[in-house]
C-alpha positions in Angstrom: -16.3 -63.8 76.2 -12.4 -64.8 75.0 -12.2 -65.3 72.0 -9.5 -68.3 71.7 -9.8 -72.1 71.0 -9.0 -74.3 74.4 -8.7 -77.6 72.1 -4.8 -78.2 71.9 -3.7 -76.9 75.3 -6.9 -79.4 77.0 -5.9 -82.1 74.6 -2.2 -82.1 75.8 -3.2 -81.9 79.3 -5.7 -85.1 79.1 -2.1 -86.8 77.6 -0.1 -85.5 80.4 -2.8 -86.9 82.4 -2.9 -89.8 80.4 0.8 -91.0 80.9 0.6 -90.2 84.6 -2.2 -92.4 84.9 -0.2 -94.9 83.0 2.9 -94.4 85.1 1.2 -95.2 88.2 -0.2 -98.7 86.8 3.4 -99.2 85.9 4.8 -98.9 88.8 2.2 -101.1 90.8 2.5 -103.8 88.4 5.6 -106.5 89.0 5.4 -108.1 85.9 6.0 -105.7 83.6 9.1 -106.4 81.1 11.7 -103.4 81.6 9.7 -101.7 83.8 12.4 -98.5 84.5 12.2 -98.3 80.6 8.8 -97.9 80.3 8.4 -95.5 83.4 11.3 -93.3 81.7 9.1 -92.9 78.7 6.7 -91.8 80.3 7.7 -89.6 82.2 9.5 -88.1 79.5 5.7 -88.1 77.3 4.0 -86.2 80.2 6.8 -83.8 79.8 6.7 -83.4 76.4 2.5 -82.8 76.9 2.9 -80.4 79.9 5.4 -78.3 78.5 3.3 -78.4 74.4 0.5 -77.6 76.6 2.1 -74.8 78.1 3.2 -73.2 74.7 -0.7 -73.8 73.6 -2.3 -72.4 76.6 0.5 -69.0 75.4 -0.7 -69.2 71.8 -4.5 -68.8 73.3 -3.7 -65.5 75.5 -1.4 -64.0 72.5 -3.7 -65.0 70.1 -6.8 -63.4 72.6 -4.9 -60.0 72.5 -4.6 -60.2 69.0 -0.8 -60.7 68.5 1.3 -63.1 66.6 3.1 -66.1 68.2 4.4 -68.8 66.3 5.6 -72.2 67.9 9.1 -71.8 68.8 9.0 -68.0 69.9 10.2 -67.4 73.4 7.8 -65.7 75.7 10.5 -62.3 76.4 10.2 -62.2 72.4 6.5 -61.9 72.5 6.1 -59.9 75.6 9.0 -57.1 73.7 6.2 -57.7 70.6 3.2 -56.9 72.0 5.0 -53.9 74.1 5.9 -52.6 70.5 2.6 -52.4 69.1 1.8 -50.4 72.6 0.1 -53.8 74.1 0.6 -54.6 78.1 -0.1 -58.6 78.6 -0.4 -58.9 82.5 -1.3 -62.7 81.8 2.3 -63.1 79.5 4.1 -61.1 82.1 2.6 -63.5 84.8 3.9 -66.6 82.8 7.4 -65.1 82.3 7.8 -64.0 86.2 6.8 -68.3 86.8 9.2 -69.3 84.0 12.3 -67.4 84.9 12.0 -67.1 88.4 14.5 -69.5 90.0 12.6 -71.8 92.5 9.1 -72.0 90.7 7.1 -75.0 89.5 7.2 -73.7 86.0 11.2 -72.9 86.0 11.6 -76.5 87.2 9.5 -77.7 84.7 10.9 -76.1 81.7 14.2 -76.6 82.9 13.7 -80.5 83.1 12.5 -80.2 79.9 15.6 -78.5 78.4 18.1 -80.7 79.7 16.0 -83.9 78.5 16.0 -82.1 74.9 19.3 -80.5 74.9 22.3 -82.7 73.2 25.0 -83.8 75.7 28.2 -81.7 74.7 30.5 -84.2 76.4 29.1 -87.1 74.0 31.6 -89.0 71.5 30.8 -90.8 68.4 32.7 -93.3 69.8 31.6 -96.4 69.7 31.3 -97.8 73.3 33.5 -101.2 73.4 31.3 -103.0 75.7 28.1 -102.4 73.1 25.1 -104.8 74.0 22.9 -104.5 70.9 19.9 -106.3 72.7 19.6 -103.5 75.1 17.8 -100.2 76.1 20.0 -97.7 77.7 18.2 -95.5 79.7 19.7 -91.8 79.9 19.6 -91.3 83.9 20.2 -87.5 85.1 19.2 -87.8 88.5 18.1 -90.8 90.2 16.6 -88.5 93.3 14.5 -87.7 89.9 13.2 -85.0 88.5 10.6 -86.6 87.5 9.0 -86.6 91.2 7.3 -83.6 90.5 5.3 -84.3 87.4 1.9 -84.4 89.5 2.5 -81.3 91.4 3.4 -79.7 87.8 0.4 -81.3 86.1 -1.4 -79.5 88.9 -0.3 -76.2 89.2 -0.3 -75.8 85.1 -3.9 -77.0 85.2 -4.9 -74.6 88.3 -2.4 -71.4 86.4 -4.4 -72.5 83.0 -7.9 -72.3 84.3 -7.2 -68.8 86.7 -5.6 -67.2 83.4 -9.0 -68.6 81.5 -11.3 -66.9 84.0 -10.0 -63.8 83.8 -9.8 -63.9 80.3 -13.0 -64.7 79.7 -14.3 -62.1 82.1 -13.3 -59.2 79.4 
């Protein structure tokens, strides 16, 4: 039997889940008051739970093998780690060839994630001159949306997590 906690990486995805759920409702519903607003927050919630679920479901392999990972670390970091203290992960190794491979669900993911997080470099502190103090602005990247995929990402973590749990638990 594995010996690691499921709790925070199932609790993340039943919120990822959650603000799907709610996105949907959204989206049926006419009378909702800024509705592209509230979809954008959304979207950008499930993110946030899919990708902390994500680092969770890493903390439970690394912490089933008996090596350190703190919140933060990147997964080349711990992979180099766990080769130094003479330690091959197949399950890490298997999540780094997803995240860096160019064209994967998971690369997609994270790199939505990233460029949601990351500061825009061509921002001013400028003060627009046609300021409307009553308003949202929504920050658009790509209206042919990256946010699309959130269901098919939801699905393939959830399917990656519980494959990666079987064989875990098998040793």
């Amino acid at each position: 039997m594995a010996k690691h906690t499921l709790g925070n990486s199932n609790q993340k995805r039943y919120f990822a889940k959650f603000y799907l759920d709610a996105i949907g409702q959204i989206q049926a519903d006419n009378s909702v008051f800024n509705k592209k607003a509230l979809i954008r927050a959304h979207q950008e919630s499930c993110l946030f739970h899919l990708v902390m679920a994500y680092q969770g479901f890493i903390w439970e392999i690394a912490n089933t093998y008996d090596e350190d990972y703190a919140s933060g670390t990147k997964l080349k970091q711990l992979l180099e780690s766990s080769k130094e203290n003479g330690k091959t992960i197949a399950e890490l190794e298997r999540l780094f060839v997803l995240e860096t491979q160019q064209g994967s669900w998971l690369f997609a993911l994270l790199g939505t994630w990233n460029r949601i997080t990351d500061v825009n470099p061509q921002a001013t502190s400028t003060v627009k001159s046609s300021t409307n103090l009553n308003a949202i602005e929504v920050r658009v990247f790509n209206e042919a949306d990256e946010f699309s995929q959130l269901h098919d990402w939801y699905d393939n973590l959830c399917i990656l997590i519980d494959e990666i749990r079987e064989m875990l638990g098998e040793w």
